[in-house]
C-alpha positions in Angstrom: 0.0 0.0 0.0 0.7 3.7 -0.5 0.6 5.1 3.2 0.9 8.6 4.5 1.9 9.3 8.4 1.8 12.6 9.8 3.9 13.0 12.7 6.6 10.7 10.7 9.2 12.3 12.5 7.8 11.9 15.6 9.2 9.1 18.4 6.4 6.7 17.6 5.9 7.7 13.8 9.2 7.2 12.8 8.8 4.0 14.2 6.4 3.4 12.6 7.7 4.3 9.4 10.0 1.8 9.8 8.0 -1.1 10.3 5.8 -0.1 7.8 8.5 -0.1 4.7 9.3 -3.3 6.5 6.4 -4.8 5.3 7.1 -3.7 1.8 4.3 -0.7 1.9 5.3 2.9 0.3 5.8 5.4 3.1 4.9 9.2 2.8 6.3 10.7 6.0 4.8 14.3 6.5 5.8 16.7 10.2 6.5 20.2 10.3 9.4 19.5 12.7 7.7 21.5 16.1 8.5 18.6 18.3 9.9 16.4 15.5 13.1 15.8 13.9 15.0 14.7 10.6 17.2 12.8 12.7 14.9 10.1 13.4 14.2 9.7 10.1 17.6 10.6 8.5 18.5 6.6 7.6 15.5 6.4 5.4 16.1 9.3 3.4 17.1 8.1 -0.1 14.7 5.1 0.0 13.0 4.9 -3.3 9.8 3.6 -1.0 10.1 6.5 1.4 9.4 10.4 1.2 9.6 13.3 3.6 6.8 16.1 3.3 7.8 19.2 5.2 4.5 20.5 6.1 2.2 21.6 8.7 -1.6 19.3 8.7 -3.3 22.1 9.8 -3.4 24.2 6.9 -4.7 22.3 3.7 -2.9 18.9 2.3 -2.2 18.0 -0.9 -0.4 14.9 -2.0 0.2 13.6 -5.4 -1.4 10.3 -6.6 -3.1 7.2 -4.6 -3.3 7.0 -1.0 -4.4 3.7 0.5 -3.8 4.8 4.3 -3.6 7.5 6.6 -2.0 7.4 10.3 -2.7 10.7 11.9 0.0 11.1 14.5 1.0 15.0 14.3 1.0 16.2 17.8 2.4 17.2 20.3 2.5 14.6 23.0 4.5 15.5 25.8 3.2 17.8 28.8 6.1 20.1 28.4 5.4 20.1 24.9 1.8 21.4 24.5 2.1 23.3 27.7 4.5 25.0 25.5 2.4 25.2 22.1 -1.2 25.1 23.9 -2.6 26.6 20.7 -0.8 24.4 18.0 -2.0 21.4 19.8 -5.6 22.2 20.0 -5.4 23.4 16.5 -3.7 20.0 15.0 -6.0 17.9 17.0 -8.9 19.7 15.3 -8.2 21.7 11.9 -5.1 18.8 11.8 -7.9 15.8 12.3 -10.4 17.5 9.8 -7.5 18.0 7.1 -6.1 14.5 7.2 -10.0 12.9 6.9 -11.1 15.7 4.1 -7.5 14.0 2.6 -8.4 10.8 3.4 -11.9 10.9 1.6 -11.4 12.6 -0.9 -8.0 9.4 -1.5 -10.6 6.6 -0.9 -8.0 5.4 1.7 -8.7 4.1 4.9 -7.3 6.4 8.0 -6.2 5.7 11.9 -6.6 8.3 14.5 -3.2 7.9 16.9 -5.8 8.8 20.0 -4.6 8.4 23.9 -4.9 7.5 27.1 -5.5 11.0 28.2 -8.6 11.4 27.1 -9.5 9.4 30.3 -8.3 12.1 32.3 -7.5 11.7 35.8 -9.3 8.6 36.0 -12.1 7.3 38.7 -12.0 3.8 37.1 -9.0 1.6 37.3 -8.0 0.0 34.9 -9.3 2.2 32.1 -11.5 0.0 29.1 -12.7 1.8 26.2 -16.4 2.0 27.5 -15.3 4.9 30.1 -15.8 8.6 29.0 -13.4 9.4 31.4 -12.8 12.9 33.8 -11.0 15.5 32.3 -10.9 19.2 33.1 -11.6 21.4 30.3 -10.1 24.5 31.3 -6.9 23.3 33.4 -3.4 22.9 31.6 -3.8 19.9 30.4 -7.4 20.1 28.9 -5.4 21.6 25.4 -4.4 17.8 24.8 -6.9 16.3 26.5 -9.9 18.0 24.8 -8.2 18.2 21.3 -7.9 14.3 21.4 -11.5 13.7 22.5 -12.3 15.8 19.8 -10.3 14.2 17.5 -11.7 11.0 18.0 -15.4 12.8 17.8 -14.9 14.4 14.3 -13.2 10.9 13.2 -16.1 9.0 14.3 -18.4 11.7 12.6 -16.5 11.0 9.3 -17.4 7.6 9.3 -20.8 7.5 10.3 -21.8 10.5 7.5 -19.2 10.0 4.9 -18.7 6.1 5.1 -15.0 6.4 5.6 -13.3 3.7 6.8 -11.4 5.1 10.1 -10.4 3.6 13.4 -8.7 5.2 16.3 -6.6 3.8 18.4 -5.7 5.2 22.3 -2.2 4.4 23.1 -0.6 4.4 26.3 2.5 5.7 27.9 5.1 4.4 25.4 9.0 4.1 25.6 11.8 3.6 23.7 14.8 5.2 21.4 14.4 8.3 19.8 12.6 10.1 22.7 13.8 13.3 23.2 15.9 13.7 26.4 14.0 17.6 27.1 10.3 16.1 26.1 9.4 16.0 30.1 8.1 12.2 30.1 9.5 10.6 32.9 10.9 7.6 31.1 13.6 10.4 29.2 13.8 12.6 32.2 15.0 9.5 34.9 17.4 7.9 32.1 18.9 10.8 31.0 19.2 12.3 34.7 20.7 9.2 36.1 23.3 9.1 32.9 24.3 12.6 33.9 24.2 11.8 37.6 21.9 14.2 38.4 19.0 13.5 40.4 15.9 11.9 39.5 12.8 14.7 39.7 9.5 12.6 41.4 6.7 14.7 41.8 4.2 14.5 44.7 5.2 11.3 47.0 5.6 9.4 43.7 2.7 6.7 44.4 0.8 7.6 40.8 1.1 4.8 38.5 1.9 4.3 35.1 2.5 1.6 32.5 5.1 1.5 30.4 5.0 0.0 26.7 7.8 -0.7 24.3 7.3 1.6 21.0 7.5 -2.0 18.7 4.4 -3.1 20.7 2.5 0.4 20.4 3.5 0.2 16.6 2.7 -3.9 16.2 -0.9 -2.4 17.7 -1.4 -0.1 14.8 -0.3 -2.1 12.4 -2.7 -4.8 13.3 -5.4 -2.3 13.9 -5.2 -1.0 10.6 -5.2 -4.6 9.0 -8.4 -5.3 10.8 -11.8 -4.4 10.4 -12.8 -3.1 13.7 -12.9 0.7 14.0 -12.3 1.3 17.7 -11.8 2.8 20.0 -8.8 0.5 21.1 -6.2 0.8 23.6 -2.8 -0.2 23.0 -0.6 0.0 26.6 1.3 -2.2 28.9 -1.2 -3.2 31.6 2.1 -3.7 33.4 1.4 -1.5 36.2 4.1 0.6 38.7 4.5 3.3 41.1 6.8 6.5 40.0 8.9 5.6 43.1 9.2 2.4 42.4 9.9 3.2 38.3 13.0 5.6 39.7 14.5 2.9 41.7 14.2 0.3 38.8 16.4 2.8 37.0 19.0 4.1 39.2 19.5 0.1 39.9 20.1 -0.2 36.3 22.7 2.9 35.6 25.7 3.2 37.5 25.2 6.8 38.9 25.7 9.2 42.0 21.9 10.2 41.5 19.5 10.1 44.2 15.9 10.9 44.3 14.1 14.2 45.0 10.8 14.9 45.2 8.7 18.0 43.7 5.3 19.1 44.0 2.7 17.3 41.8 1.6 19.3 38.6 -2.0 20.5 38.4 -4.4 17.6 37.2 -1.4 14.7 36.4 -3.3 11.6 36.6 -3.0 9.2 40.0 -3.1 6.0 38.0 -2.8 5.1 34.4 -3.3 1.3 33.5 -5.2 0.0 30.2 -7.6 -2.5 29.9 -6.6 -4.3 26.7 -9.1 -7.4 26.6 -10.4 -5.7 24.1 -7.2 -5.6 21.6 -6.4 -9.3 22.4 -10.2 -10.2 21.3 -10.4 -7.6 18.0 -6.8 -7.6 17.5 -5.1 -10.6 18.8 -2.4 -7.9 20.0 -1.0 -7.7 23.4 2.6 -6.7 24.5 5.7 -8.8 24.3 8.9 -6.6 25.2 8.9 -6.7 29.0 10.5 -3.3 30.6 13.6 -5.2 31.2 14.4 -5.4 27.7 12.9 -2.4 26.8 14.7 -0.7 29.2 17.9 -1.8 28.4 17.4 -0.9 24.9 16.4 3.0 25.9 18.7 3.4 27.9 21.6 2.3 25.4 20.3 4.3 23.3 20.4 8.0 25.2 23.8 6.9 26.6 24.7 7.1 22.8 23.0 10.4 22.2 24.4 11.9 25.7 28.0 10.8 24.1 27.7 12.5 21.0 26.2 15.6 22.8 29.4 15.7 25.2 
């Protein structure tokens, strides 16, 4: 297939990218670099099957001959991130989600909304399945991501049930891996690349909110297999492996030989006090579930910013 991913040079879209041209599909890669970068993308370039589009989704898309797929991933994704561009976030998760489906309609092709986990909120149900509408505040800092992926999914779901147009969404988890940026504020970068610079590890309140971590393969195995399928969502793709900040930074600092210790800081306005999917429904629809335990993950990110953290010294 001929498929287009906004957000290509993203964490999880060049990832995607790759396993995509791995299955012998033609990649279109579009981002207009705000929290993305060239560099992740940088050993495609040259690939006959592969493109780069420089280009902003929220103003009007054009691309030249047959599209089969869409994967909308532009965002940003990271609290620093769209605490940073509050605007551009709300505006890609709307004028961004109606561009890419006026695109994807007017190709014929089939389209994935790359939803999340956040648009649960601070959660009152534990774990979080699909059939909850979740509790998010509108108006706090966060609602600009929140609110602009619950629309998202809204206008997506809209699209299909007036225009016919074969779209899915898919709400995906905290994810980990290479190619996160050190600065993005998730915690995963922020521990590693602290305890690689023996620094100490930033946990805010007494660290006893949860999280659960997934490997980017598995997040991008869960597309994939969504977009082969024919059920339209919503999905979640996560880890339902389940852990405590506190306990997250001691996993690390065992793992890195550092002079780090732990501080704590107070907890950010509305940060969720647990986050762990419910994914019976992706094993039933799907047959996906995770299969990179955070031991291996781990080991893997954490090569891989000790590499970056070389070449930046």
């Amino acid at each position: 297939m001929r498929i287009l991913v906004t957000g290509g040079a993203g964490f999880i879209g060049s990832h995607l990218c790759e396993r995509l041209l791995g299955d012998g599909h033609e990649v279109l890669a579009m981002d207009n670099l705000l929290t993305g970068t060239t560099d992740n993308i940088a050993h495609l370039a040259g690939r006959k099957d592969f493109s780069f589009i420089h280009h902003d989704v929220t103003n009007y898309i054009f691309v030249q001959g047959r599209l089969d797929f869409v994967f909308h991933l532009a965002s940003p994704a990271s609290p620093i991130d769209y605490l940073t561009y509050p605007i551009q976030t709300l505006k890609v998760g709307s004028l961004g989600t109606h561009k890419t489906l006026g695109l994807a309609l007017v190709k014929e092709a089939g389209f994935i909304l790359a939803s999340t986990s956040e648009v649960y909120g601070d959660p009152l149900v534990h774990p979080q399945s699909e059939d909850y509408w979740g509790n998010v505040n509108p108006v706090g800092p966060r609602g600009v991501y929140d609110e602009a992926k619950r629309f998202a999914e809204a206008i997506t779901f809209a699209y299909r049930r007036f225009h016919g147009l074969n779209t899915k969404v898919a709400r995906i988890f905290n994810t980990y891996g290479p190619r996160m940026r050190a600065d993005d504020g998730r915690v995963v970068p922020a521990f590693i690349s602290q305890a690689l610079s023996n620094r100490n590890l930033t946990v805010f309140g007494s660290g006893s909110q949860t999280r659960s971590f997934c490997y980017v393969t598995d997040t991008v195995d869960g597309l994939v297999r969504l977009m082969e399928s024919d059920f339209p969502g919503p999905v979640n793709i996560g880890n339902p492996d389940e852990m405590t900040i506190l306990d997250f930074a001691e996993f690390v600092l065992e793992r890195i030989d550092t002079r780090s210790s732990i501080v704590h800081r107070e907890l950010p306005e509305d940060d969720p006090k647990v986050r762990k999917p419910d994914i019976s429904l992706a094993g039933e629809k799907l047959g996906w579930e995770p299969i990179v335990g955070l031991e291996k993950g781990m080991a893997k990110t954490i090569e891989y910013f000790r590499e970056k953290l070389k070449v930046l010294q």
